[in-house]
C-alpha positions as CSV (number, residue, x, y, z in Angstrom):
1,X,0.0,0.0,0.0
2,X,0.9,3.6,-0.9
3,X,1.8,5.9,2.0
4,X,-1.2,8.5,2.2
5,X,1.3,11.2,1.5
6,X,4.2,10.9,-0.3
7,X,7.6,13.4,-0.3
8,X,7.2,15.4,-3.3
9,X,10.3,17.8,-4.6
10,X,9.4,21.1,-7.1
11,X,12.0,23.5,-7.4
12,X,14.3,22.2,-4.9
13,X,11.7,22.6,-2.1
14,X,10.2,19.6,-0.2
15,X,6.6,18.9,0.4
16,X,3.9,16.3,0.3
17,X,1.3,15.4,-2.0
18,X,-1.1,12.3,-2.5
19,X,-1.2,9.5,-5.2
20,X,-2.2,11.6,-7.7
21,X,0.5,13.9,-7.4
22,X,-1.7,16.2,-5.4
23,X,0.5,18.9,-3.5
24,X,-1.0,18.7,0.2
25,X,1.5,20.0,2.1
26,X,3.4,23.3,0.5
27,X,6.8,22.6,-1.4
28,X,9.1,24.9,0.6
29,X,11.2,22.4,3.1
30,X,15.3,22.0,2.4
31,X,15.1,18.7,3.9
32,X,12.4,16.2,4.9
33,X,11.7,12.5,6.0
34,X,8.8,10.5,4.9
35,X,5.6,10.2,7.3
36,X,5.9,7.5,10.0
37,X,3.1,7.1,12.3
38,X,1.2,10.4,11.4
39,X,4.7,12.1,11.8
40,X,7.0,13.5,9.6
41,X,10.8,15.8,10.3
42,X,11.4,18.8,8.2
43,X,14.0,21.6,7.9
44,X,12.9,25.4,7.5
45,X,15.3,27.5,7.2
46,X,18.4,25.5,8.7
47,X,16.8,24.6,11.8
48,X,14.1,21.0,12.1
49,X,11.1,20.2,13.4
50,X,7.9,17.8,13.2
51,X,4.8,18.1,11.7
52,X,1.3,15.7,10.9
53,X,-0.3,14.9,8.0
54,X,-2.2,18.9,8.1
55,X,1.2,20.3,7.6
56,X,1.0,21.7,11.4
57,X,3.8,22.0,13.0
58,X,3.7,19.6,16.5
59,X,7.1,21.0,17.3
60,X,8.9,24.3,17.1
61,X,11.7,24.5,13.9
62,X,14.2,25.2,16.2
63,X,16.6,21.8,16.5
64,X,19.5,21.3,14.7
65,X,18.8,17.7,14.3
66,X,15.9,15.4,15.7
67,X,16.5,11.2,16.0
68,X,14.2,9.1,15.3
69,X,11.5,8.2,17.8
70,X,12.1,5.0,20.0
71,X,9.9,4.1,23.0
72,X,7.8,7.3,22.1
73,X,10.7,9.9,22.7
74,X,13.2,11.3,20.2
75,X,16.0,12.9,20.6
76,X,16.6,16.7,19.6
77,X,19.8,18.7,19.6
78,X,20.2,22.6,20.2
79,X,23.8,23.8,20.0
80,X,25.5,21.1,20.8
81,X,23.4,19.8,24.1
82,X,20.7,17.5,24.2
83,X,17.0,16.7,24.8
84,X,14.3,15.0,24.0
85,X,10.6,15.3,22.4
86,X,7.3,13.2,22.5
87,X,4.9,12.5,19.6
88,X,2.7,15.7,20.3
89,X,6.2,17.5,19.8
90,X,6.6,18.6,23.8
91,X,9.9,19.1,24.6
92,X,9.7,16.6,27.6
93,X,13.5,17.0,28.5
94,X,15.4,20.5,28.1
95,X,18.4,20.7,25.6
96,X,20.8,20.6,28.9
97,X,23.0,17.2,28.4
98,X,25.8,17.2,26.8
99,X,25.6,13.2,26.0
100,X,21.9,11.3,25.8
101,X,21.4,8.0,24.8
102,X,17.5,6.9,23.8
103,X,14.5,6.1,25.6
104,X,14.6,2.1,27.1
105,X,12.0,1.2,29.3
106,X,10.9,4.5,30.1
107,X,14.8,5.7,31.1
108,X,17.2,7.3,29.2
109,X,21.0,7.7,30.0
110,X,22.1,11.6,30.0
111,X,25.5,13.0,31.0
112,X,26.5,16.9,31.8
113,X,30.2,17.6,32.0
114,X,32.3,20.9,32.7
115,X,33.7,21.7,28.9
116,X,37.3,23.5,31.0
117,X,37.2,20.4,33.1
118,X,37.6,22.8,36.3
119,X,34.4,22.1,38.0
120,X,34.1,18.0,38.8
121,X,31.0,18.6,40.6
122,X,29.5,19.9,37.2
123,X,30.3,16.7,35.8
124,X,27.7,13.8,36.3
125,X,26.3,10.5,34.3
126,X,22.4,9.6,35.4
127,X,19.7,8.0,34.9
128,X,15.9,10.5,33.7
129,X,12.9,8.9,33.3
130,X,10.3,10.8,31.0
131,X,9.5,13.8,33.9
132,X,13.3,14.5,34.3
133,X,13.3,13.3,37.1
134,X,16.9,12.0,38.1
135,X,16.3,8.4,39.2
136,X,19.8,8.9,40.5
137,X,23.5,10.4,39.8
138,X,26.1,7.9,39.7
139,X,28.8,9.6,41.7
140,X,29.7,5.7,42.5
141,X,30.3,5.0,39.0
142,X,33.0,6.6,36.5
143,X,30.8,5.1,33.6
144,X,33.2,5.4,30.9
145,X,32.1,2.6,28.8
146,X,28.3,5.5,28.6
147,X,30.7,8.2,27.8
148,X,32.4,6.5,25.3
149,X,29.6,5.2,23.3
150,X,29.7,1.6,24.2
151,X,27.2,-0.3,22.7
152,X,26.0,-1.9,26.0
153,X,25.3,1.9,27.0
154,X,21.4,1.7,27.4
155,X,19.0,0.3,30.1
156,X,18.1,-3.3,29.5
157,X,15.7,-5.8,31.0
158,X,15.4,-3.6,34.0
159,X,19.3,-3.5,34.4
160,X,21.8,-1.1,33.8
161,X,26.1,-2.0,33.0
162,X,27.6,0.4,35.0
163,X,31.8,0.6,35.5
164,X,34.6,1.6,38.1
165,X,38.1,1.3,37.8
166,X,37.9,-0.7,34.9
167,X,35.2,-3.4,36.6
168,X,31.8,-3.8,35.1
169,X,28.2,-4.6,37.2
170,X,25.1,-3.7,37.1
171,X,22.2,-1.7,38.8
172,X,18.3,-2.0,38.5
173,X,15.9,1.0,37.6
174,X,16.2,2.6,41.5
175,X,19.4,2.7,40.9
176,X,20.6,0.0,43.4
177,X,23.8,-2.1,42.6
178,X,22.3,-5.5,42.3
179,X,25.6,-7.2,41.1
180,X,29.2,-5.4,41.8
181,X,31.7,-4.2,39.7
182,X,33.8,-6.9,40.0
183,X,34.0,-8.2,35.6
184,X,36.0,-7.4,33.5
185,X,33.5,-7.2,30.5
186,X,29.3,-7.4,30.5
187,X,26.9,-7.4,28.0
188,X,23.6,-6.2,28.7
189,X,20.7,-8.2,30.3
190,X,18.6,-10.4,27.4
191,X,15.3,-12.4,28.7
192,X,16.9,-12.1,32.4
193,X,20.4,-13.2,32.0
194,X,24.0,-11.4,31.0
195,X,26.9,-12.6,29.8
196,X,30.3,-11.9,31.9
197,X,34.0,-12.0,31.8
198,X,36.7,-12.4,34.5
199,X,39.9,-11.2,35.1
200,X,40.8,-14.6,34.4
201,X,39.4,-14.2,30.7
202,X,36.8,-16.3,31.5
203,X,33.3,-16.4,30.5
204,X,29.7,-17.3,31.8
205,X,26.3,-16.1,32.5
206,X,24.6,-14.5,35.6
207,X,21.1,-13.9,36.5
208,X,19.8,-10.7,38.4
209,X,20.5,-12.1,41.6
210,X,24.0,-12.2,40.9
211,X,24.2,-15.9,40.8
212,X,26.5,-17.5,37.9
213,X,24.2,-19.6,36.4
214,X,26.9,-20.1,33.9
215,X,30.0,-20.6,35.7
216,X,33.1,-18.5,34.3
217,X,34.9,-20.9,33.1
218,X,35.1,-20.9,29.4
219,X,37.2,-19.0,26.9
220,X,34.3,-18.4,24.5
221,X,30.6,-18.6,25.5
222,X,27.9,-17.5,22.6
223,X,24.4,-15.9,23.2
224,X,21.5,-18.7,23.7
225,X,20.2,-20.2,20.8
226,X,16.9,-21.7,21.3
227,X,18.0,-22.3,24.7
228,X,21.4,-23.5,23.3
229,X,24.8,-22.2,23.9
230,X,28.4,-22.5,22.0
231,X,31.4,-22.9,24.4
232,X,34.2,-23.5,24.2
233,X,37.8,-24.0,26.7
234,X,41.0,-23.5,25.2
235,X,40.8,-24.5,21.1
236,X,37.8,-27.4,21.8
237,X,34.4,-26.4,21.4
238,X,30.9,-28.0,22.5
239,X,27.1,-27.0,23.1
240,X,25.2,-26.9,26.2
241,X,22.0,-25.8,27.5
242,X,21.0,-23.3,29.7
243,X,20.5,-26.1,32.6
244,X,24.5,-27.0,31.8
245,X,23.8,-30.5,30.3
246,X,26.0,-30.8,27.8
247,X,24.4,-31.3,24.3
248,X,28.1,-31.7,21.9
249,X,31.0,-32.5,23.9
250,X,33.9,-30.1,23.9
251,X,35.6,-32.0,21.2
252,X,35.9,-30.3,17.9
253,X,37.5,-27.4,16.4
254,X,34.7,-24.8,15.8
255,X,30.8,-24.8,15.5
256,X,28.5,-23.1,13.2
257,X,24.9,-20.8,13.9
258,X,22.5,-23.8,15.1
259,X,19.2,-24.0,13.0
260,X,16.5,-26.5,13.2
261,X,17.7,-28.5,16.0
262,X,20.6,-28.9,13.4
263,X,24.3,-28.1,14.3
264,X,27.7,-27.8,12.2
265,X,30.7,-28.9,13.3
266,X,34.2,-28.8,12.0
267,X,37.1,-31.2,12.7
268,X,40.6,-31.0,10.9
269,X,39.0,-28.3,8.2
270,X,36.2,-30.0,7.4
271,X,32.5,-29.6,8.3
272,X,29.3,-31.8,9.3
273,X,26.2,-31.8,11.1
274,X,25.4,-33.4,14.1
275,X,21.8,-33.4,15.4
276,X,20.8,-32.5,19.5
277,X,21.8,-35.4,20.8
278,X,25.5,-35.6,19.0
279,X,24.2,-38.1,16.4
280,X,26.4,-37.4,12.8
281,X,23.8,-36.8,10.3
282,X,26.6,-36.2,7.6
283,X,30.3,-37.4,6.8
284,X,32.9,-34.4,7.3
285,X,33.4,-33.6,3.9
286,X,32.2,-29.7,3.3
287,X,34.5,-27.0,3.1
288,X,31.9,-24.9,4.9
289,X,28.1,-24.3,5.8
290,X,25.1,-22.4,7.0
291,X,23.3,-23.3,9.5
292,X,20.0,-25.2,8.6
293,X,16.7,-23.0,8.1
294,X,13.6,-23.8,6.8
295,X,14.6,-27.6,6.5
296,X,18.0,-26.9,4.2
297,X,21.1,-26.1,4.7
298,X,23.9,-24.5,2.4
299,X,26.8,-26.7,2.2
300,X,30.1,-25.9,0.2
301,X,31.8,-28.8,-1.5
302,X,34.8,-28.6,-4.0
303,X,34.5,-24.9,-4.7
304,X,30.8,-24.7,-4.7
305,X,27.9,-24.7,-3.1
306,X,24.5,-26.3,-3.3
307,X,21.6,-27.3,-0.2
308,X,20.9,-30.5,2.0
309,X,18.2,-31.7,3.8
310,X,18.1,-32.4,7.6
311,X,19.2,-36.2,6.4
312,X,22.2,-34.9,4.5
313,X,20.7,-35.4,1.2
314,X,21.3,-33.3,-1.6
315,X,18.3,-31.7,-2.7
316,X,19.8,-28.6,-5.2
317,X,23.3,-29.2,-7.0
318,X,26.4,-28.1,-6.4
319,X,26.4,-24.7,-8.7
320,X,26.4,-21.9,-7.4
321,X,29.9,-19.4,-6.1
322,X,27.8,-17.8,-3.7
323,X,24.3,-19.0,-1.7
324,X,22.5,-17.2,1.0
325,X,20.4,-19.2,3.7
326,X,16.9,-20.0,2.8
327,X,14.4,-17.3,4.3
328,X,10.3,-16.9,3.1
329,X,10.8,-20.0,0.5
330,X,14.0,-18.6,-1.5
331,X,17.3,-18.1,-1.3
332,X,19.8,-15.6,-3.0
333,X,22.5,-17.9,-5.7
334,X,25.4,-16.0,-7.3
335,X,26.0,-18.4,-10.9
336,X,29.4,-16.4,-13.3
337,X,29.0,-13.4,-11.2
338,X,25.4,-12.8,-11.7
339,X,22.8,-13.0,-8.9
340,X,19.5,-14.5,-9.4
341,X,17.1,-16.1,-7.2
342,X,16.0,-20.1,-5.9
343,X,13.4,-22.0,-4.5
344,X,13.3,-24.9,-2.3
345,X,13.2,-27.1,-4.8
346,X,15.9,-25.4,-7.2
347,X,14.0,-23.5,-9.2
348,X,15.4,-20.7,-10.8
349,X,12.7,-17.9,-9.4
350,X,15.0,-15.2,-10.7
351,X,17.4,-16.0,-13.5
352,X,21.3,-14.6,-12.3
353,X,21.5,-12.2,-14.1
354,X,21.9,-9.6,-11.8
355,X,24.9,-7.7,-10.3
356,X,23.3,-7.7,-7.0
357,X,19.9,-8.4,-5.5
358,X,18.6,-6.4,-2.1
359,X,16.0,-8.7,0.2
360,X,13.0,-8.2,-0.3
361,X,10.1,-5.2,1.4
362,X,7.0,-4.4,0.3
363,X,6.8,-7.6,-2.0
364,X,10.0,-5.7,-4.2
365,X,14.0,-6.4,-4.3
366,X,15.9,-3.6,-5.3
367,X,18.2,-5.1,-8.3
368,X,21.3,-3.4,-10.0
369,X,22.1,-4.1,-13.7
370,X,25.1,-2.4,-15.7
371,X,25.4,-0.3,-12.9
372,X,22.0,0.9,-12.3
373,X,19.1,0.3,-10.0
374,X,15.7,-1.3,-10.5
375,X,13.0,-3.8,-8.6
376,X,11.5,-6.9,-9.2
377,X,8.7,-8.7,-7.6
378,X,8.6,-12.0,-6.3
379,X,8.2,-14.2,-9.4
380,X,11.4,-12.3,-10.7
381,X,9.4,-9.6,-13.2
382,X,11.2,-6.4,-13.4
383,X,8.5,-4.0,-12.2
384,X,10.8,-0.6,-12.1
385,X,13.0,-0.4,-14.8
386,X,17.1,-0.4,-13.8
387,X,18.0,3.4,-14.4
388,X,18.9,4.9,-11.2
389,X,21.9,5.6,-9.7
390,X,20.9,4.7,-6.2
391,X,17.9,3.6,-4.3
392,X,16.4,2.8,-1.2
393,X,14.4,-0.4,-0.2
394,X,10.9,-0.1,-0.3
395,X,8.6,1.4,3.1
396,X,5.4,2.1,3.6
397,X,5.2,1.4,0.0
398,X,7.7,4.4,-0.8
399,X,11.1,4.3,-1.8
400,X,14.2,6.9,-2.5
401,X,15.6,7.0,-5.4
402,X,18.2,8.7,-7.9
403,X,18.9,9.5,-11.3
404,X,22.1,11.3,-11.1
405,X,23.6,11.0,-7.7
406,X,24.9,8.0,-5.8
407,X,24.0,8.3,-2.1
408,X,26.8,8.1,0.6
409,X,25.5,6.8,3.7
410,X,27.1,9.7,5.7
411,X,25.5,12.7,3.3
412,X,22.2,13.7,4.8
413,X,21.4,16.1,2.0
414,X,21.9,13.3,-1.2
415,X,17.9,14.1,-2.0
416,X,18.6,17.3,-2.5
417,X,20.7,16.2,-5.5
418,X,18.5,14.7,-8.2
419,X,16.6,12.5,-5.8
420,X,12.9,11.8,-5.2
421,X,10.1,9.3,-4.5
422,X,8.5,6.2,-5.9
423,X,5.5,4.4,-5.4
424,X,5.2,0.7,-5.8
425,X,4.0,1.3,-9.5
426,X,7.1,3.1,-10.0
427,X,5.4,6.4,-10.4
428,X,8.0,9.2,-9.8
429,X,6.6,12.1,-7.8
430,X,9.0,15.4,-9.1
């Protein structure tokens, strides 16, 4: 389905206008995003702010940049400090932080600093909820891994990572330290458990009690896997289960992403599958694989690659240079540098004759050909012809395109240089 209102470019202005090319919203935006949720960002005048679908403003144009929303709060920046907005465009939390991470749970992580580094008691890390209210400052805490953008820098599961003198631990939402800093690396909590490291360079799991449900005692320890994990002590890896009954013994050389109940396993260079309870369902003879999904699995043998099925069967050929796991009922197959598309049974679904092939959104693939960008739909027709320099994959039944300009990932103002919108049709609204 067509978005309602669609980003529509005249003159180098930005507006909005419906399917039939209708101009709703006035043309006379630098910069814009495409509605989401009754929402959309523009730029007046250098400075951003959000409107709804009447072209009222919900926010003042005063922000030099606004984040997306996430848990119902986005992030807005004047002058270098930070705040936040809700939907109705309320400034919930003043531009007074120099460093905010998103909303999680209902808490954000903010941090104010002295900019001389003269006054320490100017400099704090804490925890807001939605009223800015400080659930607490953590004067306990150095919190360098926040400051530094660590990626385990958000609340999670009711639990925070929180460091001091090097040593990771965590907190809950009242800010009380549930488990100490006493690791040398955490991850974040996931369905009530985190993974941990010790000084020894040692790995397990604890709960939010604190209690090692995992001992530390491994050199590698994965994330679960329908309730499955990959360990491993010095070079010898295995499987167990959350309970610690052991499901592979620790005696091979490295395991693959389990799928199905399926799991690979590699011994002197050379790969198998074994099933849950260590039974061989295949001779090591592959020079690599995917883990089984939807009842195959990608298997490489003598240069290339072709499927099994969960009895080691092959059920496609060995043909193809490059294979992607099975996902919806197809999988992507690169044949003499071309991409194309497969079914479960082998099927060419789309011949490879592409340079490359995007997944699939909105029931289209974005496809490049001879350097330029089209789509096709799912039984491989070519519904947008391939002549634009760069697009966008398909959502809310809109996509961004290009005729003359390749978008860079780190240039915010590409549509401002020959870009626009496309429906699903393909229809062009400039």
């Amino acid at each position: 389905m067509t978005a309602k209102l669609i980003p529509y470019i005249k003159q180098n202005k930005w507006g909005f206008c419906n399917s039939k090319k209708s101009i709703i919203i006035e043309c006379k935006f630098e910069e814009i995003t495409a509605f989401e949720n009754g929402i959309a960002k523009v730029k007046f005048n250098g400075t951003w702010g959000i409107i709804n679908e009447q072209g009222t403003y919900l926010s003042r144009g005063v922000y030099d940049s606004i984040d997306d929303f996430q848990d119902n709060a986005a992030k807005v920046q004047i002058a270098g400090l930070y705040g936040f907005i809700d939907k109705t465009g309320i400034e919930i939390i003043p531009c007074e932080y120099n460093f905010a991470y998103p909303f999680v749970e209902g808490y954000a992580l903010v941090a104010c600093f002295d900019p001389l580094g003269i006054d320490e008691s100017a400099s704090f890390t804490c925890l807001i909820n939605k009223y800015n209210d400080y659930v607490d400052v953590f004067r306990d805490y150095e919190c360098n891994h926040i400051l530094h953008g660590d990626s385990n820098s958000h609340f999670s599961d009711g639990m925070l990572v929180v460091d001091t003198d090097s040593k990771f631990g965590f907190i809950n939402a009242d800010c009380e330290e549930v488990i100490p800093c006493i690791y040398k690396e955490a991850d974040c909590f996931k369905d009530g458990i985190a993974r941990v490291k010790t000084n020894e360079n040692k790995y397990g799991y604890v709960n939010k009690e604190g209690r090692e449900i995992i001992p530390c005692i491994y050199t590698y320890i994965s994330g679960p896997s329908n309730g499955m994990l990959v360990v491993s002590t010095d070079s010898s890896y295995g499987v167990i289960d959350t309970n610690l009954n052991t499901i592979v013994p620790l005696c091979y050389s490295e395991i693959g992403s389990i799928g199905d109940g399926m799991i690979p396993v590699n011994l002197n260079d050379k790969w198998a599958f074994v099933d849950c309870n260590n039974n061989q369902i295949t001779r090591f003879i592959y020079d690599d694989v995917y883990g089984y999904s939807e009842g195959l699995a990608a298997v490489k043998w003598v240069d290339q690659w072709g499927y099994i099925d969960k009895t080691g069967i092959q059920v496609i050929p060995y043909t193809y240079h490059e294979v992607t796991s099975f996902a919806n009922g197809t999988a992507k197959v690169k044949l003499k540098g071309k991409y194309g598309i497969i079914d479960k049974t082998g099927r060419e679904v789309v011949a490879p004759v592409y340079d490359f092939i995007n997944d699939y959104c909105n029931g289209l693939a974005a496809v490049r050909l001879n350097k330029k960008w089209g789509f096709i739909d799912k039984v491989g027709e070519l519904i947008i012809p391939c002549k634009y320099e760069s697009v966008t994959s398909f959502e809310n039944g809109i996509a961004e395109v290009n005729l003359f300009y390749k978008r860079s990932d780190c240039d915010l103002n590409w549509n401002r240089k020959g870009g626009h919108f496309i429906d699903l049709k393909g229809v062009e609204y400039f």
